[in-house]
N, C-alpha and C positions, 0 to 999 in steps of 0.2 A: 504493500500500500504506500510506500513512501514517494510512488509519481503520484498518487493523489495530493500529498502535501504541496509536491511541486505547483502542482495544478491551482490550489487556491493560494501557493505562496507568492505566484506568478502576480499578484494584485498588490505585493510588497514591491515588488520591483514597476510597478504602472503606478502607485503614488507616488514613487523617488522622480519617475518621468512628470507628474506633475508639478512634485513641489517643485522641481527647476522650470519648467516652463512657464508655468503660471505667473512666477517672478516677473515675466518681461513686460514690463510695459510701458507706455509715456505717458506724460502730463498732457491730458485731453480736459474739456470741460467736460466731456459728460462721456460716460463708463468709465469702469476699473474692471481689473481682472478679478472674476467673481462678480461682478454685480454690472453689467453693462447699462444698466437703465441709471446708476447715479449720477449726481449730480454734482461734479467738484466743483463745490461754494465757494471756498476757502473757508469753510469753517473747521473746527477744531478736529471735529473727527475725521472731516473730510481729507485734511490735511495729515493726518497720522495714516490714515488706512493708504495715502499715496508714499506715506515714508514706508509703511511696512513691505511694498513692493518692493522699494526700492532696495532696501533690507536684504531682501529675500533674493534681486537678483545680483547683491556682493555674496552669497552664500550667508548673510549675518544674522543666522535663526535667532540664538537669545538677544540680541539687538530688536528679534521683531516682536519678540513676544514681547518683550517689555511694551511694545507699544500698544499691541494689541490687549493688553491689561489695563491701561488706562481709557482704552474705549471703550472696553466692558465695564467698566469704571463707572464712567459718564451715559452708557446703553448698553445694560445688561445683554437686552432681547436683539441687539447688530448681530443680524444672519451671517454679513458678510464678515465680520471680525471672529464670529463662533466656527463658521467655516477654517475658516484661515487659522484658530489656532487648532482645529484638530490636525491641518496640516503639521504644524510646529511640534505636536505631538508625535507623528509620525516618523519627521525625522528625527527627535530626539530616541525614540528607539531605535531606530534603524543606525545609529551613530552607537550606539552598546555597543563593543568589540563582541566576538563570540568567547573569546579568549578571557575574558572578565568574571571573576564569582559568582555565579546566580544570575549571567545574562539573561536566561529564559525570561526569568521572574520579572527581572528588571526593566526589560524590553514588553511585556507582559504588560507591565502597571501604565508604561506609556501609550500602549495603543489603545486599552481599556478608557484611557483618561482621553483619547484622542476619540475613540468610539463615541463618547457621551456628550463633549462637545460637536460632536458632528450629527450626532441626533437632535442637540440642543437648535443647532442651527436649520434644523429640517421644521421644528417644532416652531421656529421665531419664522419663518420662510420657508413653507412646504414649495414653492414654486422655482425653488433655487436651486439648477442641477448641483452645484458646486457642495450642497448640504450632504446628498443626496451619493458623490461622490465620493466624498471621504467616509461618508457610511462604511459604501461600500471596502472601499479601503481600509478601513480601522479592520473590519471585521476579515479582510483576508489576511492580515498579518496573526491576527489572533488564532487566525483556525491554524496559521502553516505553525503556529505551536502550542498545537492541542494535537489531543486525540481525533482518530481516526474516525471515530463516531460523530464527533464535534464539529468534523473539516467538514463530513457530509452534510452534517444538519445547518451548517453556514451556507452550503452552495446555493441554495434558493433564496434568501435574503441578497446574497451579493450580486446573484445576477438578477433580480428584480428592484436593487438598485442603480446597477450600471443601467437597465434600461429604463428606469425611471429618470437619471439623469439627461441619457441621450435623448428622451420625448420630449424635457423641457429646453434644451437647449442642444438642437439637431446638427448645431456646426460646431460642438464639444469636443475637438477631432480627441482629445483625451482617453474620455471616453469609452469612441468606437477602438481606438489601440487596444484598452483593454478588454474588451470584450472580444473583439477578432482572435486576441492570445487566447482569453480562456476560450474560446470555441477550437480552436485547437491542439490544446492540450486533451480538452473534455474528449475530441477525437478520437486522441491517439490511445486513448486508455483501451485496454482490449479485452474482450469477450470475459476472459478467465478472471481478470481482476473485479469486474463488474459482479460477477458469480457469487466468487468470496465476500463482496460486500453485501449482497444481499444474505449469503448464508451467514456470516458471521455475527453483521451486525444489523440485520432485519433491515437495512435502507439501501436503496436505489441511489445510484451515480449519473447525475443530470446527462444528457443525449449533448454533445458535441457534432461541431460539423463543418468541415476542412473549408465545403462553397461558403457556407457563411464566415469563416474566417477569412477568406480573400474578400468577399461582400464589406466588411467591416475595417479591415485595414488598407483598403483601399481608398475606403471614405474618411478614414484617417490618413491618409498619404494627400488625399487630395485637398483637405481642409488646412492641412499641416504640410508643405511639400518640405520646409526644409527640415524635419526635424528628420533627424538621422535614424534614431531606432526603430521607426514608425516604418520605415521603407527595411530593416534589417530585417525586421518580425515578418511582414508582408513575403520577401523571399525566403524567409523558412520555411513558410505556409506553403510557398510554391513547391520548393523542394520536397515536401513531405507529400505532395499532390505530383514528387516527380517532373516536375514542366520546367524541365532545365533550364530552358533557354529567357524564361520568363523571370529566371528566379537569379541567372547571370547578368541580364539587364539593369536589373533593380539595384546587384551589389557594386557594379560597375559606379550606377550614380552614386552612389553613397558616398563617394571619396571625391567630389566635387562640392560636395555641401559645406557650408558652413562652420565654422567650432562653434556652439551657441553654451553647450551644457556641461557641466563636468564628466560625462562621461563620454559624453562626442567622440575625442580620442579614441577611447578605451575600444568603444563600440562599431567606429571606423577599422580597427585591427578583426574584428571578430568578422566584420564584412569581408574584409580580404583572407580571412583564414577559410569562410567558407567558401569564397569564390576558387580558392585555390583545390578544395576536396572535391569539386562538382566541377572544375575544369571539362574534363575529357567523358563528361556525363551527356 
């Protein structure tokens, strides 16, 4: 069972794609990231929730929390500030080394604390994918360190989040990223594993599905062209559907893009590592 962990821990790794993206933004009078209908007044909070961005894309998480506590301060019920600190939760566990005493645990209390702010912000602003998101988020970091019962019995909240997000806000390409991956994960899981869960532990493993993963990371590729892992994810998808030549295109561009995120780099190597095992495919 431990590719099912993979499977919903796969939503650990789609909120790290958001906490950095989400960061980008400019000084516009009207949206923010997370909330495109505001209004920047220049009043106080308006003013802090555009530093927290800003915050967010020097990497300077405890920088933004602090802000973000002063607006909860001043407005308990800011959807968009309760959003945004569940992110800040997120990555503060995701920053737990594994290497540390009781990371589980410790990693554990953070996403917990990230889950309930991110419900909080669903509860201040049910209409706000962004709430709606990190939901889902919180809760796939928590399942990939739980029991195998627990992962299952998350898989229906998280993806009834993800697509509750994408309904509210259809150009989310975030989102659709993560939902393409879990639809091909949910995939690749196979007949025998599926068995075992149902013998074992009396529950069924959500139906994946390779078309709807190309379906979804496409509309993230198209929403998002430049982001680099949106386009990596996408030619995995292809490769595991085999269509070589679709999935050599893809990595090709990847190494024309941009550096926008910290892990651009990292994830440009990964493109060329697979482009080089699917050469002569």
């Amino acid at each position: 069972m431990r590719i099912l962990t993979m499977i919903l821990g796969v939503l650990m790794h789609m909120a790290l794609i958001c906490l950095m993206a989400v960061a980008e933004t400019k000084a516009v009078s009207v949206g923010r990231v997370g909330c495109p209908e505001c209004v920047n007044d220049g009043s106080p909070i308006a003013q802090s929730l555009q530093r927290v961005d800003e915050l967010y894309a020097s990497f300077k998480t405890k920088e933004a929390q602090n802000e973000l506590f002063k607006i909860l301060k001043l407005d308990p019920q800011n959807a968009e500030a309760l959003s945004k600190m569940a992110r800040v939760y997120i990555d503060f566990g995701d920053m737990i080394p594994e290497a540390s005493p009781d990371w589980q645990e410790k990693r554990l209390k953070e996403y917990r604390t990230a889950e309930e702010y991110a419900r909080r912000a669903v509860n201040a602003n049910p209409n706000s994918t962004w709430g709606h998101f990190y939901v889902a988020a919180a809760l796939g970091n928590i399942a990939a360190l739980s029991s195998v019962e627990k992962q299952i019995d998350f898989a229906g909240e998280i993806r009834a989040a993800i697509e509750k997000a994408i309904s509210l806000d259809p150009r989310n390409g975030f989102a659709y990223h993560a939902y393409g991956v879990w639809h091909r994960k949910l995939a690749e899981i196979g007949k025998m594993s599926r068995m075992l869960a149902s013998f074992f532990y009396r529950r069924s493993i959500p139906q994946g599905s390779l078309a709807k993963s190309i379906d979804y990371l496409q509309k993230a590729v198209s929403l998002n062209p430049t982001v680099v892992v949106s386009r990596l994810e996408l030619a995995r998808t292809y490769v595991a559907l085999e269509n070589w030549a679709q999935a050599r295109n893809l990595l090709n561009s990847v190494q024309n893009l941009p550096i926008q995120f910290s892990d651009d780099a990292q994830n440009k190597q990964k493109a060329l590592q697979l482009l080089e095992e699917i050469r002569s495919r």
